[in-house]
C-alpha positions in Angstrom: 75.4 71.2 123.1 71.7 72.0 122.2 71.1 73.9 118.7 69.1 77.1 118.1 65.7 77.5 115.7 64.1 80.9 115.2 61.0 79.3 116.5 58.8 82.1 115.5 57.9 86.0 114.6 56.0 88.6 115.2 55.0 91.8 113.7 53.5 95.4 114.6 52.7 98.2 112.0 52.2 101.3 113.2 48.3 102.2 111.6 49.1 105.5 109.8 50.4 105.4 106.1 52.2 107.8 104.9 52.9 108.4 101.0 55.3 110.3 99.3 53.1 112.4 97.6 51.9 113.6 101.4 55.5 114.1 103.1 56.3 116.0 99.4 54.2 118.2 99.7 54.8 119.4 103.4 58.1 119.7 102.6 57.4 121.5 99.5 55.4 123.6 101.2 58.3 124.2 103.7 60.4 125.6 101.4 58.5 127.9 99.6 58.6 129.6 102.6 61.8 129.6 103.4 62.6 130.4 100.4 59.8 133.2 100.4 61.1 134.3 103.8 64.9 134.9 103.0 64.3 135.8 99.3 66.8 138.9 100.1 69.7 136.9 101.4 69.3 134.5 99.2 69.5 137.0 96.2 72.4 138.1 97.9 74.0 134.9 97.8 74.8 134.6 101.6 72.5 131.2 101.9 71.4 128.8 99.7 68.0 128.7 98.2 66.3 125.1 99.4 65.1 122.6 96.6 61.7 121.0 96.1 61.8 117.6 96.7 59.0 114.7 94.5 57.9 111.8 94.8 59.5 110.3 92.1 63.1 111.6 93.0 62.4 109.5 96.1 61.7 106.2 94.6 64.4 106.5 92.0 67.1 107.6 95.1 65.3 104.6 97.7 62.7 102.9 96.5 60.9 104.2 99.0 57.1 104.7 98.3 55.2 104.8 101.3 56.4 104.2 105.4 54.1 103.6 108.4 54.7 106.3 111.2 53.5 106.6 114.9 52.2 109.8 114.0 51.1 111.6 111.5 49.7 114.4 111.8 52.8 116.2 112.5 54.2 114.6 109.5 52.5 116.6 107.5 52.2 120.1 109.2 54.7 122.1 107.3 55.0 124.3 111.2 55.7 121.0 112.6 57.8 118.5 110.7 58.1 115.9 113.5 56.2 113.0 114.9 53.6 114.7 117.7 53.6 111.8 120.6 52.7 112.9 123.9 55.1 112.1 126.9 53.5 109.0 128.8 53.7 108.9 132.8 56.6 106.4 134.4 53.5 104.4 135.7 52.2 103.6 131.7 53.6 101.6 129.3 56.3 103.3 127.4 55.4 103.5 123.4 58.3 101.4 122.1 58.1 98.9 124.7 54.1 99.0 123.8 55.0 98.7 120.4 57.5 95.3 121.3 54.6 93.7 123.4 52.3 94.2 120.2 55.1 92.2 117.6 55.9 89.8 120.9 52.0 88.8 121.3 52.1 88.3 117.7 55.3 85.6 117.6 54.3 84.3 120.7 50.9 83.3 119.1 52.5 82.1 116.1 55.1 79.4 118.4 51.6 78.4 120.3 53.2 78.7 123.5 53.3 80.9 126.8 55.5 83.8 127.6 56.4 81.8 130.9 58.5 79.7 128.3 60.9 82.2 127.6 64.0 82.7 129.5 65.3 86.1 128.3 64.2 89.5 126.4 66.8 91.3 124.4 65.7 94.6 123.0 67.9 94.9 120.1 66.8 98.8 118.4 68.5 101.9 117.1 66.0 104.2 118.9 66.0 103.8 122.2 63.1 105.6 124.4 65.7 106.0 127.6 68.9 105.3 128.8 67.3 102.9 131.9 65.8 101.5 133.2 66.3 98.9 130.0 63.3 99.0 127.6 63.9 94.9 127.7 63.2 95.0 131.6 60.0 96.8 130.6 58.8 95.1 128.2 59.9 91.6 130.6 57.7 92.7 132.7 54.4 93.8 130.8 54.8 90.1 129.3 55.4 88.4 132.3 58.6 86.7 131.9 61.3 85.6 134.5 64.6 85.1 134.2 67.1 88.4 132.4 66.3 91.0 130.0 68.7 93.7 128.5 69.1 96.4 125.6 71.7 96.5 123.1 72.2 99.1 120.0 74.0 98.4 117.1 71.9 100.9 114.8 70.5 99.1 112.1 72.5 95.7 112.7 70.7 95.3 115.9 68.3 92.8 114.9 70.8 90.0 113.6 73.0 90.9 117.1 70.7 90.5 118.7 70.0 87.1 117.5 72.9 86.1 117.3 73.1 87.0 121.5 70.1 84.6 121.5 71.5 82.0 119.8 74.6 81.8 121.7 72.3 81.8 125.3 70.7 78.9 123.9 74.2 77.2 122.5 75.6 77.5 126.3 72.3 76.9 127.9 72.2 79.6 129.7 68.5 80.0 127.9 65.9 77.5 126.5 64.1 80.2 124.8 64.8 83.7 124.5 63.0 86.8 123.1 64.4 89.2 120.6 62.1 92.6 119.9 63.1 95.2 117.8 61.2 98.6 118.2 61.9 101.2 115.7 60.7 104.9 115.8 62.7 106.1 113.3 60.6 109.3 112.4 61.5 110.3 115.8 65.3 111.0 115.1 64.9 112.2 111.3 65.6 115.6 110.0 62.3 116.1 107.7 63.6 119.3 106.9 66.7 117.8 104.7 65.8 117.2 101.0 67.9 114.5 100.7 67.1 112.0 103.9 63.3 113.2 104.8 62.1 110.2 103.2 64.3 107.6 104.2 62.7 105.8 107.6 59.2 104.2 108.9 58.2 102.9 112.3 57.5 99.1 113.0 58.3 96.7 116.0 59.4 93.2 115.2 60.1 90.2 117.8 61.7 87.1 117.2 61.6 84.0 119.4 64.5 81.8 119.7 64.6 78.1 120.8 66.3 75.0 121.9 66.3 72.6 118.5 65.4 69.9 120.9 62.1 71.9 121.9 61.1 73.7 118.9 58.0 72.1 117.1 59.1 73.6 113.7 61.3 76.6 112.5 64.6 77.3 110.9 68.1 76.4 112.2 70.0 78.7 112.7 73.6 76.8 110.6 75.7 80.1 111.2 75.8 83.5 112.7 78.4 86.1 112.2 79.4 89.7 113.3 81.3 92.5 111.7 82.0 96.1 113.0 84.3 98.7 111.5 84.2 102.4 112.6 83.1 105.6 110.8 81.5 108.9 111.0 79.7 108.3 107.6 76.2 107.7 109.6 76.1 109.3 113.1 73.3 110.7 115.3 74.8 112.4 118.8 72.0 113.3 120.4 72.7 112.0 123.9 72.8 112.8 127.7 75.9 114.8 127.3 73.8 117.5 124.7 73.1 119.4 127.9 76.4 119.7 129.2 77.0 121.8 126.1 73.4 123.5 125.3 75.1 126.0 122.6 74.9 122.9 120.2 71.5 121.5 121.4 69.7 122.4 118.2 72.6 121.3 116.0 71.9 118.9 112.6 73.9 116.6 114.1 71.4 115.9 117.2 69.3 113.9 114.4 70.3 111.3 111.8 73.2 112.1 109.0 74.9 110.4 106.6 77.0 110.6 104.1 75.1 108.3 101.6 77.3 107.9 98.6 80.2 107.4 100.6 78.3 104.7 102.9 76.8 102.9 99.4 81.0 103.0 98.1 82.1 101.5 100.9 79.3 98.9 102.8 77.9 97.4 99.7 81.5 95.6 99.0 82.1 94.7 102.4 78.9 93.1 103.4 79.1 91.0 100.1 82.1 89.8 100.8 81.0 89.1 104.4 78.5 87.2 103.1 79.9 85.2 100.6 83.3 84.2 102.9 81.0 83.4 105.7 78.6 80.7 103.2 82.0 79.5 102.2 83.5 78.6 105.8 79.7 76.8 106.3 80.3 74.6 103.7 77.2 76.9 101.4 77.1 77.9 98.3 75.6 81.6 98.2 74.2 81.3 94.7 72.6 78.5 95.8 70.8 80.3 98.8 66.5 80.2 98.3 66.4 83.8 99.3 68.2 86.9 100.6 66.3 88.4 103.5 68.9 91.9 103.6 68.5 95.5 105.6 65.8 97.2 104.3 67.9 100.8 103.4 67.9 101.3 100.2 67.0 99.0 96.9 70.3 100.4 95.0 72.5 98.9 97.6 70.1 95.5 98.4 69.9 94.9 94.5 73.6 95.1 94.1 74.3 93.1 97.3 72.1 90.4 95.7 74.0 90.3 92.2 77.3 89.7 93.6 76.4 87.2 96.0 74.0 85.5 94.0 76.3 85.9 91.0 73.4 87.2 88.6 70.3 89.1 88.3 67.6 87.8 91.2 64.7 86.5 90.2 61.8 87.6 91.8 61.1 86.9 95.2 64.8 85.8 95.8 66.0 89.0 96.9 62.9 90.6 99.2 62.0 94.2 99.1 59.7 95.2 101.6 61.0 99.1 101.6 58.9 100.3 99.0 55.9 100.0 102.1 57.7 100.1 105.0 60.6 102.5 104.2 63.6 101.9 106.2 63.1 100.8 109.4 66.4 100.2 110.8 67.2 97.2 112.9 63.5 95.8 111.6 63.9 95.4 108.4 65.7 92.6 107.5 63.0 90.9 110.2 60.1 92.0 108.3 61.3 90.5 104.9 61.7 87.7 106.8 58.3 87.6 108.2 56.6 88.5 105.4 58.2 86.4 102.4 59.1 82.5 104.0 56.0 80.2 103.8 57.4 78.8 100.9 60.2 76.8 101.8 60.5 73.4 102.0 62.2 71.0 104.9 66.1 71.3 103.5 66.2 74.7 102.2 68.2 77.8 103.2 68.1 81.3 103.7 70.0 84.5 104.6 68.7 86.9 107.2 71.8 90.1 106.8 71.8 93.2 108.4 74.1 96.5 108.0 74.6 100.1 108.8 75.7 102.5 111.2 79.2 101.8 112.9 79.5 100.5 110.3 77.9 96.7 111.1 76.9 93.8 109.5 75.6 90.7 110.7 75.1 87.2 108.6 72.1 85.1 110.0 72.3 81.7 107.8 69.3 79.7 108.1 67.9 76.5 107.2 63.8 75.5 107.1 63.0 72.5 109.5 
C-alpha cells in the first residue's frame, strides 16, 4: 500500500492590500451617515445608533492588520461596501478557478514536474463561484489534466479535507498524484456593514500537490489524517439557489456570513485541542513535542490558546505561525499559507501539524513528518 507526501505548494495573493486604517474609515464614514440620516428615530429610540469601529479594536479582537482583496476599490467606497468584480463570460476563465491555476502553476513549479503527472483536482473552498459545472473540472481543464476532478465545501476545514481525500486516493491507488486548490474570496460573502465581522476575511488561492512516497523526490509524510464534524448554527451563510424561491428574504443578513463569535471561541477552541492532542496520542506523538503548529488562520485569541494547551506552555516564536495579521482570515487557505510560508527549516525526522476548523463546526488534523 503506497504512502502519501505533500509533494509541494503553491501560492496566489490577490495584489491589493488593504489596511485597517482604510476599511476603518469607510466604515466610519458609513456610519456617520446613517447615523446622520436617522438622527430622529434614533433619538426616539426606535433603532439603534451604529458604532465607529478603529483600527486598533480590530487587532486586539483578531489580530488582524491588513488582508489582500480582489478588489478594492469598492472596499473602500462608503456607497459601495462590496468587492466590484465584473461578471466574466461562460467562454473565460472564471476568477476563482483563475485564481487556483495561479497557486497550482506555483506548486507545480515548486515539485519540478508537469501537470500531465497528476491524476485528480479537488477544489476544496468555502466560496464557491457556482453550483456546476465543478470549479475542479474547470480549473482540470485550463491545466491540462486527465483523469477526475470534483468540489467539496467544508467552510474553512476544506483545505485539510480535502487533503485528507487526496491522501486516501493515493493510499488505495486510485491516484499517483492528486491536486488540492483552495480559492478563497471571502470579501465576496462578508457583511462590511457589521462593526463587529467587517474586518475578519482576505482573499488568496492556495494548491497543494499530493504524491505517491515511492515517487515523490522530497516532501513531508503525511503519518496521520483525521476528520471531525459536529453541527451548529453558530457560523452560517444561506445564501443559496433556494433565496429565489422566497425573494421576501433575498436581502436578509443572513444571505452573508454570521456568527456568533464568543459562543464559537467557547465551544471550538476545547474541542479542536482535544482533537488534536487524542489524535498525536493514537500515532504514537507527543504534541509538545511537535516542531510547529500550522492552525486555521481565524483569529490569534483562539490559535494562541489552541497552541498552549497542546503544546502545554507558552509557544515560542515561530512554533505557533501567525500569518493573519497580513492575510486576515482566509478560510479554508489559511492553515495552507502558514504552511507555505514558515517550513524551510525542518530537518529530515521532524514533525509538524497542518489543523483546520470552523463552520459546521469542523476540524481536521494533518500530522506531518519532513522527508
Amino acid at each position: 500500500m503506497p504512502d502519501a507526501v505533500i509533494a509541494a505548494t503553491g501560492l496566489y495573493t490577490p495584489p491589493h492590500s488593504l489596511s485597517n486604517e482604510e476599511l476603518v474609515e469607510t466604515f466610519n464614514a458609513y456610519v456617520a451617515r446613517f447615523n446622520a440620516g436617522n438622527a430622529e428615530a434614533i433619538g426616539a429610540g426606535q433603532i439603534e445608533a451604529l458604532i465607529p469601529s478603529s483600527a486598533e479594536f480590530i487587532e486586539k479582537a483578531s489580530g488582524i492588520r491588513s488582508r489582500f482583496v480582489v478588489d478594492k476599490t469598492g472596499l473602500v467606497d462608503p456607497e459601495l461596501m462590496r468587492p466590484n468584480i465584473p461578471e466574466r463570460s461562460n467562454e473565460a476563465l472564471s476568477v476563482l478557478a483563475e485564481m487556483a491555476v495561479d497557486a497550482a502553476d506555483d506548486a507545480l513549479a515548486r515539485w519540478g514536474k508537469p501537470a500531465s503527472h497528476i491524476d485528480a483536482v479537488i477544489c476544496a473552498a468555502s466560496n464557491m463561484q457556482r453550483a456546476y459545472p465543478a470549479m475542479a473540472i474547470e480549473i482540470q481543464n485550463a491545466l491540462g489534466i486527465e483523469g477526475f476532478a470534483f468540489d467539496m465545501n467544508v467552510a474553512c476545514s476544506s483545505a485539510t479535507f480535502g487533503l485528507k481525500a487526496a491522501h486516501d486516493f493515493i493510499v488505495s491507488g486510485s491516484a499517483d498524484a492528486v491536486l488540492v486548490v483552495n480559492p478563497e474570496i471571502c470579501s465576496g460573502h462578508l457583511n462590511f456593514r457589521d462593526r463587529d465581522s467587517h474586518f475578519i476575511f482576505g482573499d488568496v488561492a492556495t494548491a497543494i500537490i499530493v504524491e505517491r512516497a515511492d515517487r515523490a523526490l522530497t516532501g513531508w509524510d503525511i503519518i496521520g489524517t483525521r476528520l471531525k464534524t459536529q453541527f451548529s448554527n453558530n457560523i452560517r451563510n444561506n445564501f443559496g439557489f433556494l433565496n429565489r424561491a422566497a425573494p421576501e428574504g433575498a436581502g436578509a443578513k443572513d444571505k452573508l456570513f454570521v456568527q456568533e463569535g464568543r459562543k464559537v471561541f467557547r465551544e471550538v477552541v476545547p474541542m479542536v485541542a482535544e482533537m488534536i492532542i487524542e489524535h498525536a496520542a493514537d500515532l504514537g506523538l507527543d504534541p509538545t513535542g511537535l516542531k510547529r503548529l500550522w492552525l486555521h488562520q481565524a483569529n490569534i485569541n483562539m490559535n494562541e490558546m489552541i497552541g498552549r494547551r497542546v503544546l502545554g506552555r507558552e509557544p515560542a516564536p515561530g512554533e505557533n505561525v501567525i500569518i493573519l495579521d497580513e492575510y486576515a482570515n482566509t478560510s479554508s487557505a489559511g492553515s495552507i499559507i502558514a504552511f507555505h510560508k514558515a517550513n524551510d527549516d525542518f530537518a529530515p525526522g521532524e514533525t509538524g501539524l497542518i489543523c483546520s476548523f470552523g463552520a459546521g463546526y469542523s476540524a481536521g488534523t494533518v500530522f506531518v513528518r519532513k522527508r
